[in-house]
MDTraj code that builds the backbone (N, CA, C; nanometers):
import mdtraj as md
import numpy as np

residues = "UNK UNK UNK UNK UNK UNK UNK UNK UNK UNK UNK UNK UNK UNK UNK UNK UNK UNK UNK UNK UNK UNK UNK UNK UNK UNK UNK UNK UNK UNK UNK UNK UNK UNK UNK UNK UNK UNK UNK UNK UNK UNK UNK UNK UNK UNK UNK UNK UNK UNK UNK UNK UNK UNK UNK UNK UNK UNK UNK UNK UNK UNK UNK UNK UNK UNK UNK UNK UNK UNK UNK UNK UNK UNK UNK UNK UNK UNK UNK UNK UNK UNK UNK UNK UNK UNK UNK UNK UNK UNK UNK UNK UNK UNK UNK UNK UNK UNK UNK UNK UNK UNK UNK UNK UNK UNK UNK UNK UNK UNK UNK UNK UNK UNK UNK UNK UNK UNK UNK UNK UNK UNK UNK UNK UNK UNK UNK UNK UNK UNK UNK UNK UNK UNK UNK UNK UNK UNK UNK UNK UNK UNK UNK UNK UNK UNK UNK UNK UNK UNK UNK UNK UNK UNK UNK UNK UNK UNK UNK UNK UNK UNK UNK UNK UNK UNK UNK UNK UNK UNK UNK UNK UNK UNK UNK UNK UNK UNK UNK UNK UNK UNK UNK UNK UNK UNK UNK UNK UNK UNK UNK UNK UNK UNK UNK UNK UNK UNK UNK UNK UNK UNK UNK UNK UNK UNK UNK UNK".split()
xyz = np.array([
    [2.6052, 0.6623, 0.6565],
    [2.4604, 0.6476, 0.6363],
    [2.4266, 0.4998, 0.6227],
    [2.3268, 0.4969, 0.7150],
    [2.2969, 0.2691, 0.6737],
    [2.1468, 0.2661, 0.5482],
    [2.2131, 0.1678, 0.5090],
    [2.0769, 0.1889, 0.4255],
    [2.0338, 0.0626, 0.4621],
    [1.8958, 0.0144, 0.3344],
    [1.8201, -0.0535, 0.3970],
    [1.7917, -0.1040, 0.2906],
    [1.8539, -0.2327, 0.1704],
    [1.8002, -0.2497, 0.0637],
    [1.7043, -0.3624, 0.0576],
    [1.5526, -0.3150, -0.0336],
    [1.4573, -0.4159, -0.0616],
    [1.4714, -0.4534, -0.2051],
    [1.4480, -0.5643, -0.2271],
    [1.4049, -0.6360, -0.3660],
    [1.4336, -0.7656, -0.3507],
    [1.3427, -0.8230, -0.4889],
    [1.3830, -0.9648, -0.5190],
    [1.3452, -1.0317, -0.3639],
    [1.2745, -1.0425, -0.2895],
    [1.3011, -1.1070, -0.1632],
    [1.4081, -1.0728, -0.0764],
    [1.4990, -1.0002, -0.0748],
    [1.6270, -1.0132, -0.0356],
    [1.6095, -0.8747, 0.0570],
    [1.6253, -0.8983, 0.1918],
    [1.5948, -0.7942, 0.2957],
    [1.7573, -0.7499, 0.3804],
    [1.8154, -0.6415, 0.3624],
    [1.9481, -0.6492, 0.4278],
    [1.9749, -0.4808, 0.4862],
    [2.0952, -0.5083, 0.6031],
    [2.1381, -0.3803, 0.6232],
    [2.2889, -0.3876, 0.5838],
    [2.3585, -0.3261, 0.4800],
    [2.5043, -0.2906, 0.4671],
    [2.4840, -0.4602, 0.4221],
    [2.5957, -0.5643, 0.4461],
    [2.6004, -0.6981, 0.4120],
    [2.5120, -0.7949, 0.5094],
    [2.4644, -0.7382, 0.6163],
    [2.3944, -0.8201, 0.7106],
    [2.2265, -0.8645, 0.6942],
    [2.2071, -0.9615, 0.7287],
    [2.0545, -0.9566, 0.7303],
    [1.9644, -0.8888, 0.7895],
    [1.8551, -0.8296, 0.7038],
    [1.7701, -0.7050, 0.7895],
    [1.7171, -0.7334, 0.9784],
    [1.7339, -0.6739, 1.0306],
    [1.6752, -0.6850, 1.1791],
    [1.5850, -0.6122, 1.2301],
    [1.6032, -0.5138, 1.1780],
    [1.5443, -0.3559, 1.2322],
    [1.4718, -0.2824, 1.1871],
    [1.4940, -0.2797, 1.0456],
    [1.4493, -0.1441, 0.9301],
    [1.2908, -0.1717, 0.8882],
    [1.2842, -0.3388, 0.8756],
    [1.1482, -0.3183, 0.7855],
    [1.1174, -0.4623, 0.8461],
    [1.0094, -0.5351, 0.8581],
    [0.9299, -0.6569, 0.8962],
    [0.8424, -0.6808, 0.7583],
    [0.8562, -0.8251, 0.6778],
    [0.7490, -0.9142, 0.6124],
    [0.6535, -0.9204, 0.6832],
    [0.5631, -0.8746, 0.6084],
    [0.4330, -0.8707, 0.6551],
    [0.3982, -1.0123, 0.5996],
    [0.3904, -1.0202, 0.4262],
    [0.3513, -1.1293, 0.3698],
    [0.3910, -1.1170, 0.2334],
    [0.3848, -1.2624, 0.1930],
    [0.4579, -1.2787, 0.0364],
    [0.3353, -1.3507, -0.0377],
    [0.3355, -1.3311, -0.1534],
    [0.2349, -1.4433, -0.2123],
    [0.3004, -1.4214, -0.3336],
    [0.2003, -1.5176, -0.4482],
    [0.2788, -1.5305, -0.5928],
    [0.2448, -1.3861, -0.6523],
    [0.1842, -1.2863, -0.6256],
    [0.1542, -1.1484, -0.6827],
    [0.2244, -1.0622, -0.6189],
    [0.2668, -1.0422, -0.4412],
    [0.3004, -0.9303, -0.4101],
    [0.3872, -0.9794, -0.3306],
    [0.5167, -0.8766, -0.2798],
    [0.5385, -0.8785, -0.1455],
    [0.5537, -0.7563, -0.0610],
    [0.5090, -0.7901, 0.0502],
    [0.4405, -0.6401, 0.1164],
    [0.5110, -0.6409, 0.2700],
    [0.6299, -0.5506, 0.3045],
    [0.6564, -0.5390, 0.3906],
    [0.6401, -0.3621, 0.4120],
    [0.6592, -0.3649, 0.5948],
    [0.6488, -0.2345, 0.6623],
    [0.7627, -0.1949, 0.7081],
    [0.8260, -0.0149, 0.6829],
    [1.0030, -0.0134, 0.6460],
    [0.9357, 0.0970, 0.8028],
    [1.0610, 0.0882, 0.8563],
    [1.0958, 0.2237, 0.9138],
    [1.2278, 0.2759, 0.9064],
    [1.2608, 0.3664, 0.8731],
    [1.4238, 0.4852, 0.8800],
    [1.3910, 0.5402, 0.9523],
    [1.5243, 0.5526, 1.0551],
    [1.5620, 0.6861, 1.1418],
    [1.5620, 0.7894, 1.0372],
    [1.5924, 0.9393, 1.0762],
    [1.7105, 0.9887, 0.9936],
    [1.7759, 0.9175, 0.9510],
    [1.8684, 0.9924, 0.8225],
    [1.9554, 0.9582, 0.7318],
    [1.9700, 0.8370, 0.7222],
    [1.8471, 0.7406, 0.7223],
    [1.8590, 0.5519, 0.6359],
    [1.8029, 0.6195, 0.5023],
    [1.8205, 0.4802, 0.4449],
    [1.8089, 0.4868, 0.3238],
    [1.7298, 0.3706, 0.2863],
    [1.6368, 0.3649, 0.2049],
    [1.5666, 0.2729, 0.1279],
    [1.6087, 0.2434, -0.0234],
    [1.6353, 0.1511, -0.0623],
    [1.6821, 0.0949, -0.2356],
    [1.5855, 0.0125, -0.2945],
    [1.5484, 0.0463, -0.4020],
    [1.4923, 0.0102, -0.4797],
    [1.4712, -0.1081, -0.6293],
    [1.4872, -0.2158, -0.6183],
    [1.5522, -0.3038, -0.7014],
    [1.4730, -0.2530, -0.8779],
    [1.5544, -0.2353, -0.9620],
    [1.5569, -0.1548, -1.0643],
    [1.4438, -0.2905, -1.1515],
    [1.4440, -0.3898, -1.1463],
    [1.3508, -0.3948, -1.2040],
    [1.1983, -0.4891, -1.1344],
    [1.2080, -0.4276, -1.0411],
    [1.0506, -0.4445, -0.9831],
    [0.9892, -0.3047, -0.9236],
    [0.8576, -0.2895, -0.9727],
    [0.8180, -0.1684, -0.9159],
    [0.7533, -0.1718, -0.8266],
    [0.7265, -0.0883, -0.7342],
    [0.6750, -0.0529, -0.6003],
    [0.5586, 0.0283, -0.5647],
    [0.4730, -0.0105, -0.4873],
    [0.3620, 0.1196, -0.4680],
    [0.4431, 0.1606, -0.3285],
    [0.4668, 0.2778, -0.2756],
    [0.4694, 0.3073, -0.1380],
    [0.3806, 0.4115, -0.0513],
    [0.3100, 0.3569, 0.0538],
    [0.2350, 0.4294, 0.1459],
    [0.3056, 0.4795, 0.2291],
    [0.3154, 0.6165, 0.2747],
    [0.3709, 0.6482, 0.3637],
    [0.2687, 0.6688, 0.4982],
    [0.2876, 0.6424, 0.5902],
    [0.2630, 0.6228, 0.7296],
    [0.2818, 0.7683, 0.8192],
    [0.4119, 0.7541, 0.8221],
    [0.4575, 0.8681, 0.9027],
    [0.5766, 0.9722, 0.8747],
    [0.6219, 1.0296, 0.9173],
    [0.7134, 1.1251, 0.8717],
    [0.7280, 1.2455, 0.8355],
    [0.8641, 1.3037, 0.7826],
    [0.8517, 1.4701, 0.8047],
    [0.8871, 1.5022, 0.6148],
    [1.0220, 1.4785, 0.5648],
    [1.0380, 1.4783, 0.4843],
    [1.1440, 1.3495, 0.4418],
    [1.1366, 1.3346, 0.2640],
    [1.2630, 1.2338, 0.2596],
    [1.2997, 1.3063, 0.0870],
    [1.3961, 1.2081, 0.0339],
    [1.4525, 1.2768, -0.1141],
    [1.4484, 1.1306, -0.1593],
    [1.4112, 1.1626, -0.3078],
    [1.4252, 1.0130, -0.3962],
    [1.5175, 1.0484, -0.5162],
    [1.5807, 0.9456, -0.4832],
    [1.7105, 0.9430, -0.6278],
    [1.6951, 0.8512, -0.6907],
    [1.6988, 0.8767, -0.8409],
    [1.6146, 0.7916, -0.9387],
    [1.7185, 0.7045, -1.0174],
    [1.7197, 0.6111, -1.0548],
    [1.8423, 0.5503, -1.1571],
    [1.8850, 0.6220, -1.2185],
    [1.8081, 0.6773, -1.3025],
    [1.8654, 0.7924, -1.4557],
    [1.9230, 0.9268, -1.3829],
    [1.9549, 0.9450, -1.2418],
    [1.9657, 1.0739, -1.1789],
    [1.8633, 1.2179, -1.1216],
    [1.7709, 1.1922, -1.1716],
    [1.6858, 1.2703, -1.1337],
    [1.6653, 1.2380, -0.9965],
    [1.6743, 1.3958, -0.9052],
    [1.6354, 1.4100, -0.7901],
    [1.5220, 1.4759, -0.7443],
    [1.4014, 1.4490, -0.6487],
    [1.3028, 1.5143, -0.6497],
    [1.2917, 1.4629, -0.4195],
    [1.2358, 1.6104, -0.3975],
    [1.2158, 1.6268, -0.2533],
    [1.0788, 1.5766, -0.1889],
    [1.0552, 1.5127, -0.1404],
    [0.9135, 1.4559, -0.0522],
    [0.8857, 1.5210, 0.0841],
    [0.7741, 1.5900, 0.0532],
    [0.6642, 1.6579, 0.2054],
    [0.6036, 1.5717, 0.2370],
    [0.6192, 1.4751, 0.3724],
    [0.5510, 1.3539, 0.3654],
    [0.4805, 1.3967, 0.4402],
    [0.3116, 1.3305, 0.3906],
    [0.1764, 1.3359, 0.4756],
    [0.1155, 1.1810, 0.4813],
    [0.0757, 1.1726, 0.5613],
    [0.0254, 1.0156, 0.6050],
    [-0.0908, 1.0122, 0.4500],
    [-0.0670, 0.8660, 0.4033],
    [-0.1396, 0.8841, 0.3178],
    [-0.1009, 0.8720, 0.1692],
    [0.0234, 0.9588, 0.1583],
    [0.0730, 0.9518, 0.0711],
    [0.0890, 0.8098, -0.0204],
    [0.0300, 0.8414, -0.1675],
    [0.1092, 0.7256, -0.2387],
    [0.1590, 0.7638, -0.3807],
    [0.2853, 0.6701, -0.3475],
    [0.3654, 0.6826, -0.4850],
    [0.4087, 0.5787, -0.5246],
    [0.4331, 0.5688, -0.6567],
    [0.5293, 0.4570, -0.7443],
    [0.6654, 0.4514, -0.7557],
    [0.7415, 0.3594, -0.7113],
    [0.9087, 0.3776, -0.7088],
    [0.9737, 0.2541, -0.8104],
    [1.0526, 0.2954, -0.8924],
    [1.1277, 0.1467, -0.9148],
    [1.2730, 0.2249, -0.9515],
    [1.3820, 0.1676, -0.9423],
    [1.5195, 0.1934, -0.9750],
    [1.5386, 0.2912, -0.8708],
    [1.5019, 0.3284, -0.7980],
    [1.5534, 0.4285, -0.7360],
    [1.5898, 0.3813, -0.5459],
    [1.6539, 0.5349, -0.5060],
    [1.6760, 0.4632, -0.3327],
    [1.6214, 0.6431, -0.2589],
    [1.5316, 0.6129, -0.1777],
    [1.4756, 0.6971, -0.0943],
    [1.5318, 0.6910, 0.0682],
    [1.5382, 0.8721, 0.0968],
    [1.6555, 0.8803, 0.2414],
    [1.5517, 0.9674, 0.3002],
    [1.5496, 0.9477, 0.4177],
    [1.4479, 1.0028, 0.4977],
    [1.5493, 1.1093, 0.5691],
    [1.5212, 1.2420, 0.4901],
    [1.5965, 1.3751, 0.5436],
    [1.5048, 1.4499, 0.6274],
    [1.4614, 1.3707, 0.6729],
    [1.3917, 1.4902, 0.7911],
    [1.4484, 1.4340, 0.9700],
    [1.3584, 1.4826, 1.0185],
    [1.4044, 1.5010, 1.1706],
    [1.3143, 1.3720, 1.2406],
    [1.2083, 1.3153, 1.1598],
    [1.1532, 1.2013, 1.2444],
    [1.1551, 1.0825, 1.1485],
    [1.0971, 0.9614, 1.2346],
    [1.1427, 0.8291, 1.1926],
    [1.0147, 0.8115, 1.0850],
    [1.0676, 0.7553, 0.9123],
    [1.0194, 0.7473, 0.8561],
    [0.9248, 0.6671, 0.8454],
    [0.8047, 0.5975, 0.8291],
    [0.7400, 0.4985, 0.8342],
    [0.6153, 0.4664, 0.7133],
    [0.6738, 0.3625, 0.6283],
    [0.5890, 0.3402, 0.5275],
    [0.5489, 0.1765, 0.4844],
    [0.4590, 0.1326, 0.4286],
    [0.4212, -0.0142, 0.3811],
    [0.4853, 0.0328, 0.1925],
    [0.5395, -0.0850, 0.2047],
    [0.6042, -0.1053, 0.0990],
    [0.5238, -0.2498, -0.0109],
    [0.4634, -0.1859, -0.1557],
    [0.3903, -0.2913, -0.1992],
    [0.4728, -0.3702, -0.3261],
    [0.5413, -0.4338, -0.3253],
    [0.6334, -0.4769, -0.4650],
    [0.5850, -0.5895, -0.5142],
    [0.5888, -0.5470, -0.6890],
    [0.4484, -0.6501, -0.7569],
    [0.5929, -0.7542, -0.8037],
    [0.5562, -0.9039, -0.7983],
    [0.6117, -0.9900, -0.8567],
    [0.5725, -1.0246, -0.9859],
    [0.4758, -0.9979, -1.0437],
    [0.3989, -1.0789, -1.1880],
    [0.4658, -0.9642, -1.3084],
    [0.4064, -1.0173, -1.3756],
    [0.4268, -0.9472, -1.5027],
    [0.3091, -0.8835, -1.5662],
    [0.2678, -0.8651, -1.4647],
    [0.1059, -0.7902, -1.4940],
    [0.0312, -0.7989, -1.5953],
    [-0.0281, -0.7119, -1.6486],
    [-0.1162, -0.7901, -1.7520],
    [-0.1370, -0.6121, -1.8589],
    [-0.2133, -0.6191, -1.9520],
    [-0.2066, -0.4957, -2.0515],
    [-0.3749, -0.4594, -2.0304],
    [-0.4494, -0.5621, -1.9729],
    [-0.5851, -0.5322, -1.9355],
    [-0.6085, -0.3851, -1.8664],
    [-0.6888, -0.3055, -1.9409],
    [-0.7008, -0.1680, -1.8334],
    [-0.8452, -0.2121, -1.7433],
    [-0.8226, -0.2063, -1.6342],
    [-0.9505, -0.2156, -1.5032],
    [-1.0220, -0.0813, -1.5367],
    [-0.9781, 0.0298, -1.5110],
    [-1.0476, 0.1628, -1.5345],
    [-1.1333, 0.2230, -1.3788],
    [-1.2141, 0.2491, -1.3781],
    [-1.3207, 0.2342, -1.2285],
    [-1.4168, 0.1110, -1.2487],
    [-1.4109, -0.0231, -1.3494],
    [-1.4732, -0.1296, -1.3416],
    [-1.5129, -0.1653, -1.2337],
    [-1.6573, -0.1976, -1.1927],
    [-1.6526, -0.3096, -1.0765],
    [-1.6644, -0.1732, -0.9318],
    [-1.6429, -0.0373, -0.9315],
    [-1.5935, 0.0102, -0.7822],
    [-1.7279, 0.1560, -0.7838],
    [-1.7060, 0.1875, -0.6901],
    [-1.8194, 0.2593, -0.6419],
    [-1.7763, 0.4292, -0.6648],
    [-1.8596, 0.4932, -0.7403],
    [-1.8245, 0.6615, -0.7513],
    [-1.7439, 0.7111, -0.6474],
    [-1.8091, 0.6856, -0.5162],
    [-1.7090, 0.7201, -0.4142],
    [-1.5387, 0.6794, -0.4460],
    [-1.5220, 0.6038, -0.4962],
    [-1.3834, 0.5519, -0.4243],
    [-1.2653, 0.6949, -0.5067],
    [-1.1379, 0.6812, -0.4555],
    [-1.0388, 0.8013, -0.5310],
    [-0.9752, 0.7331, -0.6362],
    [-0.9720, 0.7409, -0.7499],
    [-0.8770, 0.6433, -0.8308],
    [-0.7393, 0.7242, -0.8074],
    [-0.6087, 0.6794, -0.7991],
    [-0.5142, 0.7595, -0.7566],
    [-0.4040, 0.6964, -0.9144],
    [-0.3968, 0.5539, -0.9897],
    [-0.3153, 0.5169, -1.0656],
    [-0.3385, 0.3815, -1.0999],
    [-0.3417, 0.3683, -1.2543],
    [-0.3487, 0.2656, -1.2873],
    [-0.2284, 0.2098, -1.4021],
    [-0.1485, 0.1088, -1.3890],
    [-0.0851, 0.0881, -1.4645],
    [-0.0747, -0.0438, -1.5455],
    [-0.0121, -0.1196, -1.6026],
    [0.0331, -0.2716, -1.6147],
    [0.0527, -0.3724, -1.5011],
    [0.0873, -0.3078, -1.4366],
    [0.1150, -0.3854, -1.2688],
    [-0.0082, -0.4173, -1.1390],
    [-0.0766, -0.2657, -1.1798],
    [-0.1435, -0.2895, -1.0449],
    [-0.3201, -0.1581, -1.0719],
    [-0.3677, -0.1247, -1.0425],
    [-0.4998, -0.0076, -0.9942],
    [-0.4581, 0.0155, -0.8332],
    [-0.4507, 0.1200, -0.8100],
    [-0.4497, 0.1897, -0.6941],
    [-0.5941, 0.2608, -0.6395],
    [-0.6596, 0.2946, -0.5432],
    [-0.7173, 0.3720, -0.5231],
    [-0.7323, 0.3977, -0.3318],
    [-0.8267, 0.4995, -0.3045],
    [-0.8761, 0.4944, -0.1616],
    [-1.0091, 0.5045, -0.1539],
    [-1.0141, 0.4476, -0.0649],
    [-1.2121, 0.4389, 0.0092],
    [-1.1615, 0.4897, 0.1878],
    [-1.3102, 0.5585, 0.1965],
    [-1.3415, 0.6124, 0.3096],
    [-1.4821, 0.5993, 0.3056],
    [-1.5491, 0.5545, 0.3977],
    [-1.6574, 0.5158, 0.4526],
    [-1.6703, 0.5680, 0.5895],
    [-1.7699, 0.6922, 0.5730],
    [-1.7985, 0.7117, 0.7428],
    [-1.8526, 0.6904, 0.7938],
    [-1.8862, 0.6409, 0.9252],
    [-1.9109, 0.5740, 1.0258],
    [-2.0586, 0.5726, 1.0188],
    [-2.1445, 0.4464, 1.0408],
    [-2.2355, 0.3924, 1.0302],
    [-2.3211, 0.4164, 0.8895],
    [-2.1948, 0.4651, 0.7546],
    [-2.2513, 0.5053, 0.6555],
    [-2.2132, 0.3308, 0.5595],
    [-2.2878, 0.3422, 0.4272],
    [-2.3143, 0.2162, 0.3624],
    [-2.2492, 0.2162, 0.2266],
    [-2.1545, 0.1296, 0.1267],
    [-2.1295, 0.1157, 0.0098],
    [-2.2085, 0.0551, -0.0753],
    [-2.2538, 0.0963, -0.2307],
    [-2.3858, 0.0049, -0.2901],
    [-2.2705, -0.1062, -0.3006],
    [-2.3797, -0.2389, -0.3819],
    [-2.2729, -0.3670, -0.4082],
    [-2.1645, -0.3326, -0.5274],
    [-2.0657, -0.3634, -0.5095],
    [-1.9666, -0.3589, -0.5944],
    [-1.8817, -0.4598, -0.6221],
    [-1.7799, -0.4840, -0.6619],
    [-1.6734, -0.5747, -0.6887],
    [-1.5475, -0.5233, -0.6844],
    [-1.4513, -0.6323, -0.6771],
    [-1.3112, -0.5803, -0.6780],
    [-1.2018, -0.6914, -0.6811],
    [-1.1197, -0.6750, -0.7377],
    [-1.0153, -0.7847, -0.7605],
    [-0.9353, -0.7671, -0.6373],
    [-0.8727, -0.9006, -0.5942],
    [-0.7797, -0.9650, -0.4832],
    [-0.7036, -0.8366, -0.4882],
    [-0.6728, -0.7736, -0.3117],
    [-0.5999, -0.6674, -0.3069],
    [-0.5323, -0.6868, -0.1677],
    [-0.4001, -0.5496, -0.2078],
    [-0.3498, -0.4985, -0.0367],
    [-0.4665, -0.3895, -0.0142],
    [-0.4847, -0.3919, 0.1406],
    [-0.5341, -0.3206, 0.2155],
    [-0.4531, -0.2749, 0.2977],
    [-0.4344, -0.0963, 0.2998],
    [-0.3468, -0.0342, 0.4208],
    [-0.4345, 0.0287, 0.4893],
    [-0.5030, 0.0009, 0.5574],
    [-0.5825, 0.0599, 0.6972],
    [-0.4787, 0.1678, 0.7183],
    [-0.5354, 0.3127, 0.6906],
    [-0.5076, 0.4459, 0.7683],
    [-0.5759, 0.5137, 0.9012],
    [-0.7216, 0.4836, 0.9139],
    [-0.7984, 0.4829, 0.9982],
    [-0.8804, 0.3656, 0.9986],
    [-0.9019, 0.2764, 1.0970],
    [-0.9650, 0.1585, 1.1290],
    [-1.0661, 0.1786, 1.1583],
    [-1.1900, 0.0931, 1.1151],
    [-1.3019, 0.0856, 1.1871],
    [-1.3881, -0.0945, 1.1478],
    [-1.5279, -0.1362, 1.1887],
    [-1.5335, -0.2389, 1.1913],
    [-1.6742, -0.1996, 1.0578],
    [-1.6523, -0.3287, 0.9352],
    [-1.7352, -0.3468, 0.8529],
    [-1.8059, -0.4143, 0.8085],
    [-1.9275, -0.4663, 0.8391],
    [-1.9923, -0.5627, 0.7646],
    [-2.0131, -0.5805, 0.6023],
    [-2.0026, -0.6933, 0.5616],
    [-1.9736, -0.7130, 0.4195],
    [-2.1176, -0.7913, 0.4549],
    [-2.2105, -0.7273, 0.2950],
    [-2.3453, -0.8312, 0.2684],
    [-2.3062, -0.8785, 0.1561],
    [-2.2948, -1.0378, 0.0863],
    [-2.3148, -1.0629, 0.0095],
    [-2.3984, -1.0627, -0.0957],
    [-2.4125, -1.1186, -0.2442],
    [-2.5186, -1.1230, -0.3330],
    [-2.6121, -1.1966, -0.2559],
    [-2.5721, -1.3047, -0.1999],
    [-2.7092, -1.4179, -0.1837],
    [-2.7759, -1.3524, -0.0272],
    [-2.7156, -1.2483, 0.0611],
    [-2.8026, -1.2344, 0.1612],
    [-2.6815, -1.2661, 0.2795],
    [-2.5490, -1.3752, 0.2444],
    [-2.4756, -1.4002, 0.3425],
    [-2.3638, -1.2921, 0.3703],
    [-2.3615, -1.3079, 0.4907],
    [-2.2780, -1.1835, 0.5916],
    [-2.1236, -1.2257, 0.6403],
    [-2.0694, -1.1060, 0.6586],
    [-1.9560, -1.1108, 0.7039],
    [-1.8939, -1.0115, 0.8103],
    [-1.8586, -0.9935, 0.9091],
    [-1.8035, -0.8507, 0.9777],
    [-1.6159, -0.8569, 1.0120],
    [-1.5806, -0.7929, 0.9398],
    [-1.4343, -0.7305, 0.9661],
    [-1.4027, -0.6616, 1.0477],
    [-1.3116, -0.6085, 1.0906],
    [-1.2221, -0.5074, 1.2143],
    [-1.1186, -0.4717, 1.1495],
    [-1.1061, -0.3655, 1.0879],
    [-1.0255, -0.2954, 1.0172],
    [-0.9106, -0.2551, 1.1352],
    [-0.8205, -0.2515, 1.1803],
    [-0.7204, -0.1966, 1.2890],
    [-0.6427, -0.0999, 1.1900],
    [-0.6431, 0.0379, 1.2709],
    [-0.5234, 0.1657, 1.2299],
    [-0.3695, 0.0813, 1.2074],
    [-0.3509, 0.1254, 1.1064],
    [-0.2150, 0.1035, 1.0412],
    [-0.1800, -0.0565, 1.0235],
    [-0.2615, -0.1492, 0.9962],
    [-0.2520, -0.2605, 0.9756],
    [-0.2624, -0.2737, 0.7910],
    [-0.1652, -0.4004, 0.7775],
    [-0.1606, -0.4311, 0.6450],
    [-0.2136, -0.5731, 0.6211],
    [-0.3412, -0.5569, 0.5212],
    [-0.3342, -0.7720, 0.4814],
    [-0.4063, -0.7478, 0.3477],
    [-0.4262, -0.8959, 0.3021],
    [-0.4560, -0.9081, 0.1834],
    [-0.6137, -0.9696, 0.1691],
    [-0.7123, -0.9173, 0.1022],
    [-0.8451, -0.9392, 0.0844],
    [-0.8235, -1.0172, -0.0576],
    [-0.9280, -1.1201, -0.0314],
    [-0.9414, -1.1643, -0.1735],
    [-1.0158, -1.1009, -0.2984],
    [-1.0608, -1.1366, -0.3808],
    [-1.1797, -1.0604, -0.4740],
    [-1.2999, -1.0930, -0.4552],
    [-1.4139, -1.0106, -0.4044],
    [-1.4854, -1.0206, -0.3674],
    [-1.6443, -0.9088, -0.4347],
    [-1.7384, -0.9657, -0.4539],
    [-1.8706, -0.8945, -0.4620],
    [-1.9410, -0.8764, -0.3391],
    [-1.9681, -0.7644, -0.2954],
    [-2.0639, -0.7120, -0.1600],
    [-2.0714, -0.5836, -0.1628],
    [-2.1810, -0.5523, -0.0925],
    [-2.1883, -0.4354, 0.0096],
    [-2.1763, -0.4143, 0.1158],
    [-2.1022, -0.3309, 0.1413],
    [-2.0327, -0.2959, 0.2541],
    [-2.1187, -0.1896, 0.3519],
    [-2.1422, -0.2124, 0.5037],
    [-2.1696, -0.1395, 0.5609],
    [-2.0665, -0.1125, 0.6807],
    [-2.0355, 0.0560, 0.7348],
    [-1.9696, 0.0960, 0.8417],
    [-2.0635, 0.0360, 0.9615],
    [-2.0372, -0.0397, 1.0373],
    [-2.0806, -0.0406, 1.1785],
    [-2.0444, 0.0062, 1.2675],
    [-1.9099, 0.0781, 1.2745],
    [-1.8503, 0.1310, 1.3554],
    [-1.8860, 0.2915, 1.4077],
    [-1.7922, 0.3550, 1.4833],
    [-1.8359, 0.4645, 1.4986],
    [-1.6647, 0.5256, 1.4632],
    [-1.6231, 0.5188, 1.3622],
    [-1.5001, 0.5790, 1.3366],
    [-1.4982, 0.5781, 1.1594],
    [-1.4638, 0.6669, 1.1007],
    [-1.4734, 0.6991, 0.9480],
    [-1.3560, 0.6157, 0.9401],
    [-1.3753, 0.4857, 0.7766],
    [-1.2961, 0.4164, 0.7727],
    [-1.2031, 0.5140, 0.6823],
    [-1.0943, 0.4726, 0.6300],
    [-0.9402, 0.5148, 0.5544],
    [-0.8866, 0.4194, 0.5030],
    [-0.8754, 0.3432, 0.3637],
    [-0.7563, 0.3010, 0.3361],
    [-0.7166, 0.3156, 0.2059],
    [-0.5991, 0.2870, 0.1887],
    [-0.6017, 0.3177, 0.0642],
    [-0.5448, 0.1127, 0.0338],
    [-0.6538, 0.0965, -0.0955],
    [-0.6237, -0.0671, -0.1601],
    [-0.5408, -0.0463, -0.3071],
    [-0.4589, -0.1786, -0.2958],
    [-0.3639, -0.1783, -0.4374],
    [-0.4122, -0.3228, -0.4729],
    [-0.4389, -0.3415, -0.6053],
    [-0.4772, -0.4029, -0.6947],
    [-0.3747, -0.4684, -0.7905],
    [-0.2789, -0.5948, -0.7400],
    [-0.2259, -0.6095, -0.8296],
    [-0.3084, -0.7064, -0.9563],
    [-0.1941, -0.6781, -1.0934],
    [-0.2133, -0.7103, -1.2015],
    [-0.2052, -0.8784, -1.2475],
    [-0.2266, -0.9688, -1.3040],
    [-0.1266, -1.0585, -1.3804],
    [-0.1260, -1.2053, -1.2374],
])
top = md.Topology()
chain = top.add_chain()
for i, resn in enumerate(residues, 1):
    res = top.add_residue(resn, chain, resSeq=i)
    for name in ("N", "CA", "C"):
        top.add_atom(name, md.element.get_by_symbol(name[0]), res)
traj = md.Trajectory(xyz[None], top)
């Protein structure tokens, strides 16, 4: 079985340097955010003391084995998000696994965010010391009131294009692309869909 270990910066297959399994997207002093793929039977590792948000992308099923031993089975649906740390995840199913991987560097902070700052719509999915998780969907040529939000990852699940209005009246238009990963700063606006495609993503919020 090859595995595929992430942490600490350190990207590898077996003793070799990674080639294949996963691509840096981007590093900064809060996160680092790369995109993994496993065949069958790879394996993903988990560096025991940094924790992880993971989006899954694509796939059928996988199993996560936890430091302390606990084993638990994954029905993967695009979309999916979970929290990993100490542990190593094997993609036991029949197709190639595919997920964005979010690993917080800081030491986060004890501040609770809560739904501060975000719009009824959005899903709160987890909030911890590290990071706020949630998803927004915006459908197509539909509008967000003004809100706020601290510097985040963005995983585009469904893409579409958005105009951002500022407080003072000044504008902005984005292009959200399907399955793309980047980092937004913190920002106050309202958001309008211009597109003709219901947006999807789910944003992580790190802490600290």
């Amino acid at each position: 079985m090859r595995g595929v270990m992430l942490g600490l910066g350190l990207l590898a297959v077996g003793a070799g340097l990674l080639s294949a399994g996963a691509t840096s997207d981007f590093t900064n002093d809060k996160v680092a955010v790369r995109e993994v793929r496993l065949a069958p039977g790879e394996h993903l590792g988990f560096a025991g003391n940094r924790e992880s948000v993971v989006v899954y992308l694509a796939g059928d099923e996988a199993q996560i084995k936890f430091g302390s031993g606990l084993m638990t089975h994954e029905s993967i649906a695009r979309g999916r998000v979970v929290r990993l740390e100490d542990a190593v995840l094997t993609n036991t199913g029949h197709q190639p696994l595919r997920l964005v991987q979010v690993e917080f560097l800081t030491g986060g902070s004890s501040e609770i965010w809560g739904r501060t700052g975000l719009p009824s719509s959005y899903e709160m999915l987890f909030e911890d010391n590290l990071n706020r998780t949630y998803v927004i969907r915006v459908a197509a040529h539909e509008w967000e009131p003004m809100h706020s939000h601290h510097a985040r990852v963005v995983v585009c699940l469904d893409g579409s294009t958005i105009e951002h209005i500022r407080p003072d009246g000044s504008t902005r238009t984005t292009t959200l692309k399907t399955d793309s990963v980047s980092w937004r700063l913190a920002e106050t606006h309202k958001a309008h869909n211009v597109g003709d495609s219901d947006l999807w993503v789910v944003a992580i919020e790190p802490k600290g």
